[in-house]
C-alpha positions in Angstrom: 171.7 93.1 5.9 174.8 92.8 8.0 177.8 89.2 7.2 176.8 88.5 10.6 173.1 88.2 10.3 173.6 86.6 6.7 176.2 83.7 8.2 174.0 83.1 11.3 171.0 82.9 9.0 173.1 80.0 6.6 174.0 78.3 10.3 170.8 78.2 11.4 169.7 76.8 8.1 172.1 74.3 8.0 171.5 72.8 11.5 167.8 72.2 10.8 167.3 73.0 7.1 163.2 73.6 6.3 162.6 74.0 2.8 159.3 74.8 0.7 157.6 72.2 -0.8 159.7 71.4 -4.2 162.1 73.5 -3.8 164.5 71.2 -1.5 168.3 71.4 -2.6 170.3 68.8 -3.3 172.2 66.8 -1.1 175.5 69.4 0.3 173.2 72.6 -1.1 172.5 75.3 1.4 168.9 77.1 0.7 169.2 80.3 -1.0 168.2 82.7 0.9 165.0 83.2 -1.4 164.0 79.6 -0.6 164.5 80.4 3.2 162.3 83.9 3.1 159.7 82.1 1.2 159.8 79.4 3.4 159.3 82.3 6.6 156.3 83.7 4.5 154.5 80.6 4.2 155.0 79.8 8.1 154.4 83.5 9.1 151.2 83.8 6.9 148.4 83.9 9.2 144.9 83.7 7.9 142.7 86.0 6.3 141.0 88.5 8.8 137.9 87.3 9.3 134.9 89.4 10.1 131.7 88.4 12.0 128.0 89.4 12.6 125.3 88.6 14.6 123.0 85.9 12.3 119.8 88.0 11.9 116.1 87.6 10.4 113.6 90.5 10.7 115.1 92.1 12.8 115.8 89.3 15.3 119.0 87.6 16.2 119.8 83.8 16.6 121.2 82.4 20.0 123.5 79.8 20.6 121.1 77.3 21.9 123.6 74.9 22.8 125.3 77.5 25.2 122.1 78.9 26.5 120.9 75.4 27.4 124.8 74.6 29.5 124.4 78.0 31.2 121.0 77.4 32.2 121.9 74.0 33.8 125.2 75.5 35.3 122.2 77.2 37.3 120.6 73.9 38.1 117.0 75.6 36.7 114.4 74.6 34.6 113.3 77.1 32.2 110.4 77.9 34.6 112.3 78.5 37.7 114.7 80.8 35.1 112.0 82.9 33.8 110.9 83.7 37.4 114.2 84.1 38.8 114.3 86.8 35.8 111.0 87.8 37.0 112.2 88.6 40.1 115.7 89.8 39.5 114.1 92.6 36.7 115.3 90.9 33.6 112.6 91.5 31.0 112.7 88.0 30.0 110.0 85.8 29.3 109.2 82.0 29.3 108.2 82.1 26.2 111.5 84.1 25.2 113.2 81.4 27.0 111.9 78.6 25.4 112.4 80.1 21.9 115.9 80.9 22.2 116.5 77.5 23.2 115.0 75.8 20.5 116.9 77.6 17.6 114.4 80.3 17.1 115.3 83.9 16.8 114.4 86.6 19.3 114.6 90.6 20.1 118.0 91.7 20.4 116.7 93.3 23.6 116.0 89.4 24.9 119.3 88.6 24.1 121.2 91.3 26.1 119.0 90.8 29.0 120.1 86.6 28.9 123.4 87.6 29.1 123.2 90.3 31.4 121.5 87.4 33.6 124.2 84.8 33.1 126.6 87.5 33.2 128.3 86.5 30.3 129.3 88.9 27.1 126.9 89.3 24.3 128.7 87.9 21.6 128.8 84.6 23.8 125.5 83.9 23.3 124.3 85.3 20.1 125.1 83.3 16.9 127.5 84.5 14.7 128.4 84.1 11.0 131.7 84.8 9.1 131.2 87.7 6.9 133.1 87.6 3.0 135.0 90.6 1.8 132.7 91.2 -0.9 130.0 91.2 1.7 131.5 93.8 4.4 132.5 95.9 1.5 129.2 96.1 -0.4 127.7 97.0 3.4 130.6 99.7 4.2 129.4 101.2 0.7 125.9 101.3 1.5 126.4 103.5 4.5 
């Protein structure tokens, strides 16, 4: 590293010094410049990547009932007049479908992509999703 980028580095840390949790220097003490890059780290350090996946049981996925229920009123329909305007508009959904999605029950992935193919919303908007651990994706990326 370069005087020049070392100097403006001690400048900038001496206008508005931001130390590390007990590691702040005494009173007339610049940072060392180990305190500062740990400091950066810590700021800089963004969350562990996080993985999701559809929540699924035999072979059915979970809804977001809260969402289904906001775009269905966005609509101004009950769940009749939505299962007949999917009726009508070729969306192999039915009332029943309807209703169990909106009570928290799962359904056929198939039911899902056709609800959001009618609200015309993405997928992954509608169907619940949980995080996924490391140990988890890894044990499924060994499987395959």
């Amino acid at each position: 590293m370069s005087k020049e980028i070392d100097s403006s580095l001690n400048e900038e840390s001496s206008a508005a010094p931001q130390h590390a949790e007990g590691n702040t220097p005494h009173a007339g003490e610049h940072p060392s410049y180990e305190n500062m890059l740990a400091q950066l780290a810590a700021n800089m350090n963004p969350a562990p990547a996080v993985r999701y996946e559809p929540m699924v049981q035999q072979g059915r996925v979970f809804l977001v009932k809260d969402v289904l229920k906001s775009l269905r009123n966005e609509k101004l329909q009950t769940q009749e007049e939505m299962a007949e305007s999917c009726q009508q508009g070729r969306f192999r959904v039915s009332i029943a479908s309807i209703k169990r999605a909106e009570i928290g029950r799962p359904v056929l992935f198939r039911v899902a992509r056709e609800l959001a193919r009618y609200f015309n919303v993405p997928v992954e908007r509608i169907v619940k999703m949980r995080p996924v651990t490391v140990a988890e994706y890894l044990a499924g990326e060994t499987k395959h």
